[in-house]
Chimera marker file (.cmm) of the C-alpha trace (Angstrom):
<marker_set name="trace">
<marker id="1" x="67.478" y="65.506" z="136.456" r="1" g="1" b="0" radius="0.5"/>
<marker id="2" x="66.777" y="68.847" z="134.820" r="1" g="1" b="0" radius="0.5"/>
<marker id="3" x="67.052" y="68.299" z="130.999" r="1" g="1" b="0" radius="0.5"/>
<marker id="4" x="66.158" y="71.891" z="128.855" r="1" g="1" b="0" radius="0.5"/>
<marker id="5" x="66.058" y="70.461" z="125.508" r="1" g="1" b="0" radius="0.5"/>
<marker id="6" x="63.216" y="68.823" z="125.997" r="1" g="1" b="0" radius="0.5"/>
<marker id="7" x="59.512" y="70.240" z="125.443" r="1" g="1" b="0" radius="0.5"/>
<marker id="8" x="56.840" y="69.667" z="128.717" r="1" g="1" b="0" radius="0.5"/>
<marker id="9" x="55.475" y="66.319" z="128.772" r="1" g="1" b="0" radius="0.5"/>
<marker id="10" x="52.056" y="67.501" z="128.103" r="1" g="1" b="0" radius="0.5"/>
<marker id="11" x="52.574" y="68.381" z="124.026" r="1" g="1" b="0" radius="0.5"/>
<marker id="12" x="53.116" y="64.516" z="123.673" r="1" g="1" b="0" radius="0.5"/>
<marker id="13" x="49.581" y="63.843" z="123.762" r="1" g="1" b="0" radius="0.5"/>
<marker id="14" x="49.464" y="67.082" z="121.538" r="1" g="1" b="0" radius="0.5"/>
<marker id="15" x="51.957" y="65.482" z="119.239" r="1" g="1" b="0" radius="0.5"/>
<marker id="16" x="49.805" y="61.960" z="118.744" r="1" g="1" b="0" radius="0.5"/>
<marker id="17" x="46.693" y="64.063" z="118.323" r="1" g="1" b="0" radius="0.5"/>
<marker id="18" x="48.250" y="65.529" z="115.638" r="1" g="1" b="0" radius="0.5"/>
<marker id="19" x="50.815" y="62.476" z="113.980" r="1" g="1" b="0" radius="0.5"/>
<marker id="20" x="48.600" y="59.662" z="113.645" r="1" g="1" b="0" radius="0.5"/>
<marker id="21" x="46.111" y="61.531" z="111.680" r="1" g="1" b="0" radius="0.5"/>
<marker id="22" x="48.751" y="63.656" z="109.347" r="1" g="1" b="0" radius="0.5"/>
<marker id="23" x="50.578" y="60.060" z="108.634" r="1" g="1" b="0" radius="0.5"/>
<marker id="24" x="47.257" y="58.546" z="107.352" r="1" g="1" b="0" radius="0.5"/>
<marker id="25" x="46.001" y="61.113" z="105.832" r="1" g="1" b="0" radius="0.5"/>
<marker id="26" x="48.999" y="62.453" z="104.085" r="1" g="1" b="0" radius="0.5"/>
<marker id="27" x="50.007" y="58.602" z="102.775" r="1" g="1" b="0" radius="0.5"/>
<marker id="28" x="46.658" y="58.622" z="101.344" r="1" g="1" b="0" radius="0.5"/>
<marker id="29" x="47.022" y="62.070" z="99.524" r="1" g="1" b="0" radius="0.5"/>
<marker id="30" x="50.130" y="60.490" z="98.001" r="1" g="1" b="0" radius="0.5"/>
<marker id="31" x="49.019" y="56.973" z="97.198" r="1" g="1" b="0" radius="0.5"/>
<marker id="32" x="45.750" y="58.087" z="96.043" r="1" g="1" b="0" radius="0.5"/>
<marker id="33" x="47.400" y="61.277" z="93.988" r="1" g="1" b="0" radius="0.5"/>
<marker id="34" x="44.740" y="63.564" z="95.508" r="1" g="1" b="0" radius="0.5"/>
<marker id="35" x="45.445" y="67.357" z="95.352" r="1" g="1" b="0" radius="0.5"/>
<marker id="36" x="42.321" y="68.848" z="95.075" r="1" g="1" b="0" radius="0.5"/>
<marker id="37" x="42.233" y="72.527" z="93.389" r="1" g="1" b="0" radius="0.5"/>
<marker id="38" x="41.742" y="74.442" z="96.336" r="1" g="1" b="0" radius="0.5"/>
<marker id="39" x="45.475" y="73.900" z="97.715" r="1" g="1" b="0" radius="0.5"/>
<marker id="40" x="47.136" y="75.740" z="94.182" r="1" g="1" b="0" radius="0.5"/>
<marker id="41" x="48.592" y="78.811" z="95.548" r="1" g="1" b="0" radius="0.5"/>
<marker id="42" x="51.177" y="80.830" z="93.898" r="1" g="1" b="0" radius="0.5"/>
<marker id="43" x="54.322" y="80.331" z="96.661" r="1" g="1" b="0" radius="0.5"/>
<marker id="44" x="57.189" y="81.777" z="96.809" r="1" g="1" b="0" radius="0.5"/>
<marker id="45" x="60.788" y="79.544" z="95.702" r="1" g="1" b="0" radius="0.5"/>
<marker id="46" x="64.005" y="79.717" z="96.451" r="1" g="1" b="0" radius="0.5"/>
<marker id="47" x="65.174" y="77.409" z="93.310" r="1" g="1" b="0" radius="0.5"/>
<marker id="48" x="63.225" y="76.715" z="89.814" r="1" g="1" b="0" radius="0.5"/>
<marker id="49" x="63.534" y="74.571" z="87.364" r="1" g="1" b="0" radius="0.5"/>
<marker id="50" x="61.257" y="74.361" z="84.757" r="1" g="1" b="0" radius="0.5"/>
<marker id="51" x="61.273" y="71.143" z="82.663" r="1" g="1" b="0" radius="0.5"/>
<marker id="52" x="62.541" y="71.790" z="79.474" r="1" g="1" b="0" radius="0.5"/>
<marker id="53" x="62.565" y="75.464" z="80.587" r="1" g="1" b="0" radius="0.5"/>
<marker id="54" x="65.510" y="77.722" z="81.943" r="1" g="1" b="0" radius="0.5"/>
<marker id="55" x="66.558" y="78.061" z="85.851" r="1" g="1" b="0" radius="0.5"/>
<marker id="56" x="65.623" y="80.581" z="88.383" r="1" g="1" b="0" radius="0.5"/>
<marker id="57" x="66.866" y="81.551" z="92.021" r="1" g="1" b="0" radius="0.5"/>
<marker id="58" x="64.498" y="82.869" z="93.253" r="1" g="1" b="0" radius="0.5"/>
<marker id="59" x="61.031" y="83.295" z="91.844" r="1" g="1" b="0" radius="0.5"/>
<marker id="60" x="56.888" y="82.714" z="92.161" r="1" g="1" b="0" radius="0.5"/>
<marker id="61" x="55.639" y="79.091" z="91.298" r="1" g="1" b="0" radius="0.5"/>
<marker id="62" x="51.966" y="77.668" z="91.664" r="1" g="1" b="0" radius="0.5"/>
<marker id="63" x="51.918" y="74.713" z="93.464" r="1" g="1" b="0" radius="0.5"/>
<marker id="64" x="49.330" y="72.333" z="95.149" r="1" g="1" b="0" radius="0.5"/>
<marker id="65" x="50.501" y="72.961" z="99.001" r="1" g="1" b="0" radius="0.5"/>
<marker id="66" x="48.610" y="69.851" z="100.022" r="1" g="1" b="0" radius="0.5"/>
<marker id="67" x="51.699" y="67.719" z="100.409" r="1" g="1" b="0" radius="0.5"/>
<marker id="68" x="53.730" y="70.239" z="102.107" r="1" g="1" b="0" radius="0.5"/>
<marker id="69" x="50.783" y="70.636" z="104.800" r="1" g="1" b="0" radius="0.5"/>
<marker id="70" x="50.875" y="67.061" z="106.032" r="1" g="1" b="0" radius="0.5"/>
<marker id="71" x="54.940" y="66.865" z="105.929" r="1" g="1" b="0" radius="0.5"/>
<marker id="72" x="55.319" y="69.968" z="108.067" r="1" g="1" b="0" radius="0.5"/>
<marker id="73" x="52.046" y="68.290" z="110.501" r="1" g="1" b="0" radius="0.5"/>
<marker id="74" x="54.432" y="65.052" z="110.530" r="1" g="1" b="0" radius="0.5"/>
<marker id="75" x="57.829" y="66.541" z="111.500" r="1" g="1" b="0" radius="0.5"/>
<marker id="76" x="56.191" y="69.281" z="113.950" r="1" g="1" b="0" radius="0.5"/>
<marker id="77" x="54.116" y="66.529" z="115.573" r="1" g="1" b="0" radius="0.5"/>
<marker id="78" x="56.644" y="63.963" z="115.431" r="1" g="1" b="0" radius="0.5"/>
<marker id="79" x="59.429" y="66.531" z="117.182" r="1" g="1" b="0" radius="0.5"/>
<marker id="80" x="56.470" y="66.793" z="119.993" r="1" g="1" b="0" radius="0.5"/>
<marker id="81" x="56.066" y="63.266" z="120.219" r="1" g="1" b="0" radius="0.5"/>
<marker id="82" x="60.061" y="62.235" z="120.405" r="1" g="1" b="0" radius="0.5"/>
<marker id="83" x="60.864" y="65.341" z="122.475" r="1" g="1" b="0" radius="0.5"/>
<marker id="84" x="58.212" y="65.673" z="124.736" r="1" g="1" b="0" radius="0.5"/>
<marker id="85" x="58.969" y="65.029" z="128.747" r="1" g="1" b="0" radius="0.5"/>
<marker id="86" x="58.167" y="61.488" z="130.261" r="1" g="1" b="0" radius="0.5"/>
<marker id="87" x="55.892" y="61.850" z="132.719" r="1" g="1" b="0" radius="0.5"/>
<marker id="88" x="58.829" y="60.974" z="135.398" r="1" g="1" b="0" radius="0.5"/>
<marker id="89" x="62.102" y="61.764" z="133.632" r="1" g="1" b="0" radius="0.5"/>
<marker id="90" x="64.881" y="60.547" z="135.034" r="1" g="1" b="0" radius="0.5"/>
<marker id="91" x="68.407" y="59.005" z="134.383" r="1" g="1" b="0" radius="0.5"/>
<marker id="92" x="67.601" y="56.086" z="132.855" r="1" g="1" b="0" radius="0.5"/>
<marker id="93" x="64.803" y="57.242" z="130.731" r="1" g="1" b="0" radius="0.5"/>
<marker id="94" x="67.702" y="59.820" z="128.894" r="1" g="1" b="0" radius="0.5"/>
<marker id="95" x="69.872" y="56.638" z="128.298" r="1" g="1" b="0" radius="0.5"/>
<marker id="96" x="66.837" y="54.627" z="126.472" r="1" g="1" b="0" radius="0.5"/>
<marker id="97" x="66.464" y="58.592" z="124.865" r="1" g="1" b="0" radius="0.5"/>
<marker id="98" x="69.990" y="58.849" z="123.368" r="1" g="1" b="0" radius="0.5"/>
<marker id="99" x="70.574" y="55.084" z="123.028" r="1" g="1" b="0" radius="0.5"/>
<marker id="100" x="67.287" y="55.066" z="120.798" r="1" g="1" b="0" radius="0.5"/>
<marker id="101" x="68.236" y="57.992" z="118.547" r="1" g="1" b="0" radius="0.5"/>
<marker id="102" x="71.321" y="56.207" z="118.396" r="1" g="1" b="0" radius="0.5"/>
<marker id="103" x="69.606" y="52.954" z="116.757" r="1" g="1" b="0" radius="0.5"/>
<marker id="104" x="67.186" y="55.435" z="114.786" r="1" g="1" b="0" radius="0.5"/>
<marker id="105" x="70.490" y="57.558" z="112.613" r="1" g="1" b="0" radius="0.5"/>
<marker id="106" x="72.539" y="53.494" z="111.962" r="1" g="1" b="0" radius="0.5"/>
<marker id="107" x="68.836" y="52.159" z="110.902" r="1" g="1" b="0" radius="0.5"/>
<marker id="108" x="67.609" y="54.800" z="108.849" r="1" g="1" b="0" radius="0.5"/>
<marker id="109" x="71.195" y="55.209" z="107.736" r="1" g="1" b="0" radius="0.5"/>
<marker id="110" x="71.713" y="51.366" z="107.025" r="1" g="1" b="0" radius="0.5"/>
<marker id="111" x="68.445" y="51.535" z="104.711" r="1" g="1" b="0" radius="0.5"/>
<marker id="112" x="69.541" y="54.552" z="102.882" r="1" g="1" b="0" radius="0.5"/>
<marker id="113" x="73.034" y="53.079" z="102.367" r="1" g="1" b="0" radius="0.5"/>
<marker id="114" x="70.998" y="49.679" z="100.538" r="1" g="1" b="0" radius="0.5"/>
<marker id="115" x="68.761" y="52.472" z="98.810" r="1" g="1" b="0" radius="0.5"/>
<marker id="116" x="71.782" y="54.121" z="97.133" r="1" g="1" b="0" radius="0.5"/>
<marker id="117" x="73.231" y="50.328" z="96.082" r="1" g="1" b="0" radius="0.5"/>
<marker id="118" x="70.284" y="49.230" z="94.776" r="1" g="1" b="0" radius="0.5"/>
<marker id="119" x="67.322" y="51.566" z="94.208" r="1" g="1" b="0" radius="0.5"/>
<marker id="120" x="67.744" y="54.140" z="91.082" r="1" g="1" b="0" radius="0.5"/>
<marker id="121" x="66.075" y="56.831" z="88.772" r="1" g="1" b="0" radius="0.5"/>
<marker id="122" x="62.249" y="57.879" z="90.143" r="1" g="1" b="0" radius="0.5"/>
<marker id="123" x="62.218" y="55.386" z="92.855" r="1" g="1" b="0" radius="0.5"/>
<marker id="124" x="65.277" y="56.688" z="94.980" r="1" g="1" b="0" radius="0.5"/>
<marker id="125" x="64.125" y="60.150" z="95.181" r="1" g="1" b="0" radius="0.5"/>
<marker id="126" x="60.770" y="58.095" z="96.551" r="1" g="1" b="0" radius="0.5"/>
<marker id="127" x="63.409" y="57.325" z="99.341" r="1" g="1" b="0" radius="0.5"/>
<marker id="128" x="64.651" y="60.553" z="99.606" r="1" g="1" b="0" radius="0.5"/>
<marker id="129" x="61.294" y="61.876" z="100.437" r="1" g="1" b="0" radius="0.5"/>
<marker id="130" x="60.637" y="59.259" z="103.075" r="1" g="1" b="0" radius="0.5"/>
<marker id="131" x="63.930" y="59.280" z="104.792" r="1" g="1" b="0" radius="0.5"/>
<marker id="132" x="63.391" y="63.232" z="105.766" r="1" g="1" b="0" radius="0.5"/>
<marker id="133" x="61.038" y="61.499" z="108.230" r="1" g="1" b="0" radius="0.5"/>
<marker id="134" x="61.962" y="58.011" z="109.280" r="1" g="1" b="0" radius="0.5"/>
<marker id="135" x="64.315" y="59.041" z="111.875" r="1" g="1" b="0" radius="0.5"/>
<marker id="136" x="62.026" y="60.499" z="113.903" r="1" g="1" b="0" radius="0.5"/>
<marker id="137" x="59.420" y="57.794" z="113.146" r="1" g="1" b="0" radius="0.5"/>
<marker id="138" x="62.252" y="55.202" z="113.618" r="1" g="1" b="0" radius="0.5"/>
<marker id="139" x="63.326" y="57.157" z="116.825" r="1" g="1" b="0" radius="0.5"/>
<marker id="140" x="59.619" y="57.006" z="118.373" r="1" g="1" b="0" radius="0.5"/>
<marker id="141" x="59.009" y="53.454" z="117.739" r="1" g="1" b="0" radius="0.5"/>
<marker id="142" x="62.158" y="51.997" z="119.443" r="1" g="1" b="0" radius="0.5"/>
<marker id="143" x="61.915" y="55.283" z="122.300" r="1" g="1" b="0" radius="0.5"/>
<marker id="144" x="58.389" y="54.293" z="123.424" r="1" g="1" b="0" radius="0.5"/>
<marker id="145" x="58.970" y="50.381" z="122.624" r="1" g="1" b="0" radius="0.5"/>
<marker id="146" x="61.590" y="50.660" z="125.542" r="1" g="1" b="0" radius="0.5"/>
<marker id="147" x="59.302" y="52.223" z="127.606" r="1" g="1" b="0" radius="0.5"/>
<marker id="148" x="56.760" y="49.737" z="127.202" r="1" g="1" b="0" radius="0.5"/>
<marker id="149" x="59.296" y="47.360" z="128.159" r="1" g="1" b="0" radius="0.5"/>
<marker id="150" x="60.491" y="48.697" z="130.910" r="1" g="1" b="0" radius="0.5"/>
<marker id="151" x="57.172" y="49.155" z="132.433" r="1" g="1" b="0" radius="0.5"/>
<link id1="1" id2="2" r="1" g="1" b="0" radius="0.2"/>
<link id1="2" id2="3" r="1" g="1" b="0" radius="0.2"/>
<link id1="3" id2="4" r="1" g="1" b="0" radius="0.2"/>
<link id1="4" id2="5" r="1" g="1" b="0" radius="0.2"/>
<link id1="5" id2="6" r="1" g="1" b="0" radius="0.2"/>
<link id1="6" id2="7" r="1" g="1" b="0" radius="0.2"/>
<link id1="7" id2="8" r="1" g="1" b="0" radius="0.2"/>
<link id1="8" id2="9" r="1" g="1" b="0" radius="0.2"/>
<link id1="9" id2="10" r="1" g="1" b="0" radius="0.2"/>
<link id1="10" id2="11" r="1" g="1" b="0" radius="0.2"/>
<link id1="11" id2="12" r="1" g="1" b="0" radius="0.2"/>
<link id1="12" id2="13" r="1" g="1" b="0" radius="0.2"/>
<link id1="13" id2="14" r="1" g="1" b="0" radius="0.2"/>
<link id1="14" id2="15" r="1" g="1" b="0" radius="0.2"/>
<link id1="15" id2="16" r="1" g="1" b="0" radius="0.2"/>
<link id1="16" id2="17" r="1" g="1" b="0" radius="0.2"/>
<link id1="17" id2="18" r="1" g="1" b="0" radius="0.2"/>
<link id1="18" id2="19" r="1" g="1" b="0" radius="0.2"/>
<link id1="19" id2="20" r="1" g="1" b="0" radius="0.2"/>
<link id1="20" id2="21" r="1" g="1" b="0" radius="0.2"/>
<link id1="21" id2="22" r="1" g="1" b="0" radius="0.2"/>
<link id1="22" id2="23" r="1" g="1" b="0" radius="0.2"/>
<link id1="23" id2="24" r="1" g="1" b="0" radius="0.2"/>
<link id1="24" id2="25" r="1" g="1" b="0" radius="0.2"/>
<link id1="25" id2="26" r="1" g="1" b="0" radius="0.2"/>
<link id1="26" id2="27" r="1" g="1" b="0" radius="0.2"/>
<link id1="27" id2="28" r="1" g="1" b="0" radius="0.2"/>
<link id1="28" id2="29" r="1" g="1" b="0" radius="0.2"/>
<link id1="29" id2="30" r="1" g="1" b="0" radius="0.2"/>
<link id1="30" id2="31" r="1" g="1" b="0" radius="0.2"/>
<link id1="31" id2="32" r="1" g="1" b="0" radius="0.2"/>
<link id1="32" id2="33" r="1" g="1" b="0" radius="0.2"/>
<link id1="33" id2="34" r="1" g="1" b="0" radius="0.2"/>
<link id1="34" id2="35" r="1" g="1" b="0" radius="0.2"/>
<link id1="35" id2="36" r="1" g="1" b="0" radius="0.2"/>
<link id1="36" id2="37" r="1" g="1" b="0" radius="0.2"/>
<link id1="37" id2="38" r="1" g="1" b="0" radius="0.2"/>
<link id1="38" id2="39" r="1" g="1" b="0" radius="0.2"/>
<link id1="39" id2="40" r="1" g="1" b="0" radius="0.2"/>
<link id1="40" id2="41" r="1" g="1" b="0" radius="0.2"/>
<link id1="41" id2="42" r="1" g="1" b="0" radius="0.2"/>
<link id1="42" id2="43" r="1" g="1" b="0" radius="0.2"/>
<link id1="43" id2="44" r="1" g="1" b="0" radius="0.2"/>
<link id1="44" id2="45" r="1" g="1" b="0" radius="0.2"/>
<link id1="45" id2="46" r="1" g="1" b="0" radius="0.2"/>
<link id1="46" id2="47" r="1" g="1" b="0" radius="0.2"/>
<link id1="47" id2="48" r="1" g="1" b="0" radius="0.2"/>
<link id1="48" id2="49" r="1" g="1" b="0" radius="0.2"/>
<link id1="49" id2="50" r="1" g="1" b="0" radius="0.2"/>
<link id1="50" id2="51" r="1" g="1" b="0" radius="0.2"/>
<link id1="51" id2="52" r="1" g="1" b="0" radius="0.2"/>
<link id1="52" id2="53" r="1" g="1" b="0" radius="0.2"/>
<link id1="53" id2="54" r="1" g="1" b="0" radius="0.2"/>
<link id1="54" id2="55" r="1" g="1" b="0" radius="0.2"/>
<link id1="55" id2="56" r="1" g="1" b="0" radius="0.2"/>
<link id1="56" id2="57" r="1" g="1" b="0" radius="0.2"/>
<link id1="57" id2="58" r="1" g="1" b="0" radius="0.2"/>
<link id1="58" id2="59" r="1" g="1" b="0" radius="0.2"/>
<link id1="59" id2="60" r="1" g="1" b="0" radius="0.2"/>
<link id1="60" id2="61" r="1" g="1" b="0" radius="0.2"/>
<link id1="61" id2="62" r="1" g="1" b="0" radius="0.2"/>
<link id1="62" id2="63" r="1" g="1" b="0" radius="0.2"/>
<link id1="63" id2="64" r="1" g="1" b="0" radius="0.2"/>
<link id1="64" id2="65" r="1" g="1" b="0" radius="0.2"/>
<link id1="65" id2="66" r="1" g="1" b="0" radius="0.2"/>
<link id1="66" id2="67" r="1" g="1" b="0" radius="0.2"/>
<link id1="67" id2="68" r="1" g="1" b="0" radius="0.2"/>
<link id1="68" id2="69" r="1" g="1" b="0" radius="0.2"/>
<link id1="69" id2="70" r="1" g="1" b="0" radius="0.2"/>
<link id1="70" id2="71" r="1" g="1" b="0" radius="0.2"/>
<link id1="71" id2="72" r="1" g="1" b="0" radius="0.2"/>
<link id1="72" id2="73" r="1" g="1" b="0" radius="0.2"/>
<link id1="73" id2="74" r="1" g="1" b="0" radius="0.2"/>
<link id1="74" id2="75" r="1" g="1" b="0" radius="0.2"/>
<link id1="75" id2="76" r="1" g="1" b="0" radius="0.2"/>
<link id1="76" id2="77" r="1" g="1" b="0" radius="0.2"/>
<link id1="77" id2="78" r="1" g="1" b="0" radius="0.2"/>
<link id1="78" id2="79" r="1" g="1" b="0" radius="0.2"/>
<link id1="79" id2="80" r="1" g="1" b="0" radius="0.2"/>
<link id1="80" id2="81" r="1" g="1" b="0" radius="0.2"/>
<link id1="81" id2="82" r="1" g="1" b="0" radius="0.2"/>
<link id1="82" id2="83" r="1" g="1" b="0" radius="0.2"/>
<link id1="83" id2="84" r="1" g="1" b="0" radius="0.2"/>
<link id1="84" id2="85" r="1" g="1" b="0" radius="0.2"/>
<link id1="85" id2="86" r="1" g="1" b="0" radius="0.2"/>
<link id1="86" id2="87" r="1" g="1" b="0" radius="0.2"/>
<link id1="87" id2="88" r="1" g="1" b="0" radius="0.2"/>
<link id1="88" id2="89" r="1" g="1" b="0" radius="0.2"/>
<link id1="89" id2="90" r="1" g="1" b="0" radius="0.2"/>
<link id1="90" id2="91" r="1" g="1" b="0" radius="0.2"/>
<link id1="91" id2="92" r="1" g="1" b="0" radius="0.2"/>
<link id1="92" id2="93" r="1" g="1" b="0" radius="0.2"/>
<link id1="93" id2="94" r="1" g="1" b="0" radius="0.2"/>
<link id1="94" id2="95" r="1" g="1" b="0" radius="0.2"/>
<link id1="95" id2="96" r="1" g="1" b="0" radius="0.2"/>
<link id1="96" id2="97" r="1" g="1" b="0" radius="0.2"/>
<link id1="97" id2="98" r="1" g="1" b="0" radius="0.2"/>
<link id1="98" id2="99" r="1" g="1" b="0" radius="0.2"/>
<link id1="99" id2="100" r="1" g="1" b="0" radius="0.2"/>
<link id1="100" id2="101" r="1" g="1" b="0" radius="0.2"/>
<link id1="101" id2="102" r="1" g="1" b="0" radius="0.2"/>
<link id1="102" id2="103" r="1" g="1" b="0" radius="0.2"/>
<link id1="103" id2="104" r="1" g="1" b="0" radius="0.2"/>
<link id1="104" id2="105" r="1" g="1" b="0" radius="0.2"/>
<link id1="105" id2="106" r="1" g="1" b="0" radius="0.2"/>
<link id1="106" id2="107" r="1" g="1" b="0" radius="0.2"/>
<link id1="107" id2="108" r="1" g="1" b="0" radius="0.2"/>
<link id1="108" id2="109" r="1" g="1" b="0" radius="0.2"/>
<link id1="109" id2="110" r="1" g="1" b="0" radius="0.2"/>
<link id1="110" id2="111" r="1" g="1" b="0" radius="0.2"/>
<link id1="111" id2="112" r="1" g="1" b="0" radius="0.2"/>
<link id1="112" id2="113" r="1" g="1" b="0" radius="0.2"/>
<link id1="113" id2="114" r="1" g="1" b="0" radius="0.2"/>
<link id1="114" id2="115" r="1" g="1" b="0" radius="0.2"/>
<link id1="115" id2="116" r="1" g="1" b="0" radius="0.2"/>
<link id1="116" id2="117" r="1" g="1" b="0" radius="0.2"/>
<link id1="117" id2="118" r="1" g="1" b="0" radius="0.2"/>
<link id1="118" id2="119" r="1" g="1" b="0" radius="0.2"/>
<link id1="119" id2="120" r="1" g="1" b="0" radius="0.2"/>
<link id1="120" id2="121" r="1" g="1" b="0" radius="0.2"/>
<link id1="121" id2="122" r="1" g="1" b="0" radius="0.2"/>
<link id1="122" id2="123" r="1" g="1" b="0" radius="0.2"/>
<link id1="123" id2="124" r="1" g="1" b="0" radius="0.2"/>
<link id1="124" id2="125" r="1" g="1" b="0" radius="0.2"/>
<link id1="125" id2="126" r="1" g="1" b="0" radius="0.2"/>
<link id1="126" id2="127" r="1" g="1" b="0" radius="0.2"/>
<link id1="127" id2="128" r="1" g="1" b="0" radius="0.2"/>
<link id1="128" id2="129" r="1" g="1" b="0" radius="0.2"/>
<link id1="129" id2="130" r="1" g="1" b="0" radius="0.2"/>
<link id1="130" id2="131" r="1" g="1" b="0" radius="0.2"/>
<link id1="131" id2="132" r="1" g="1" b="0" radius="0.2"/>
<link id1="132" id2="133" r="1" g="1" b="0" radius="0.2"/>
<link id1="133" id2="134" r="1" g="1" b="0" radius="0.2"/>
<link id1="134" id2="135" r="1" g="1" b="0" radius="0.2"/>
<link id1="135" id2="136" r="1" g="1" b="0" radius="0.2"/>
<link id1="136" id2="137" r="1" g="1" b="0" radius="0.2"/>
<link id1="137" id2="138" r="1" g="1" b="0" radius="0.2"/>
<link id1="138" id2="139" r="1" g="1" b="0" radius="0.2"/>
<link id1="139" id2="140" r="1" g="1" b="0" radius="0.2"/>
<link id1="140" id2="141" r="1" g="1" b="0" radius="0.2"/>
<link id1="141" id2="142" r="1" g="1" b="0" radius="0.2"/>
<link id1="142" id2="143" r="1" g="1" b="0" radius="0.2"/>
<link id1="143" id2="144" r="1" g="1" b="0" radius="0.2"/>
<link id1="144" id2="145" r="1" g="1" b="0" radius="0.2"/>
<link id1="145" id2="146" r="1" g="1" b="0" radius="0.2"/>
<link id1="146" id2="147" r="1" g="1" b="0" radius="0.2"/>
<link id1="147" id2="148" r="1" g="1" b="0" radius="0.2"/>
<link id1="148" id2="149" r="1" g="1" b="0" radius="0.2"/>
<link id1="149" id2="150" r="1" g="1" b="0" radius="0.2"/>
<link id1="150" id2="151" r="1" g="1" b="0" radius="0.2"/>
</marker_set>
């Protein structure tokens, strides 16, 4: 079956190198709080808005870029991972494909759903943050959990 949406199965192994690492690493930055001087840049912004201060469009900011690294590692590596080629693609392997992206959108959608019911203020935009990634993470677990299952 020729399937063009999907990337050569070689950059999956490109896309773990990469993921396991940034996920780590980046979870520590944020638990730990660590944004070490060296990562303030001056970056460009679309919006701005200044606590207690007026809003801008468009405009220059300084900001520590460390964050923004390791979420742009995750998604890039993570499309590699969940998009990358079995080694023998076939029928079947594109059902457990869609049928897993499937489950990935009603879980991460079912937890956002509770999030908006019961999680407020500081804490939901916690979740907001994290849910920009946990359908692909969602995605890879169940993807390569039926593969492991069917082999």
């Amino acid at each position: 079956m020729k399937v063009n949406y999907l990337f050569p199965s070689k950059y999956k192994k490109i896309g773990w190198l990469i993921l396991i690492p940034s996920i780590i690493i980046g979870l520590g930055t944020l638990i730990l709080e660590y944004e070490p001087d060296f990562f303030n840049f001056n970056v460009p912004a679309i919006f701005i808005e200044k606590l207690f201060g007026k809003k801008q469009f468009i405009g220059i900011v300084k900001n520590n870029i460390l964050n923004e690294i390791f979420g742009i590692l995750v998604i890039m590596s993570s499309l590699l991972v969940a998009f990358s080629k079995e080694k023998s693609e076939d029928e079947y392997i594109s059902k457990i494909r869609l049928e897993s992206l499937v489950w990935a959108v009603y879980v991460n959608y079912g937890i956002l759903l509770f999030s908006f019911l019961f999680i407020f203020n500081f804490s939901f935009l916690w979740v907001m943050i994290f849910n920009m990634f946990t359908v692909l993470i969602f995605f890879i677990i169940r993807f390569n959990w039926q593969i492991f299952k069917l082999k």
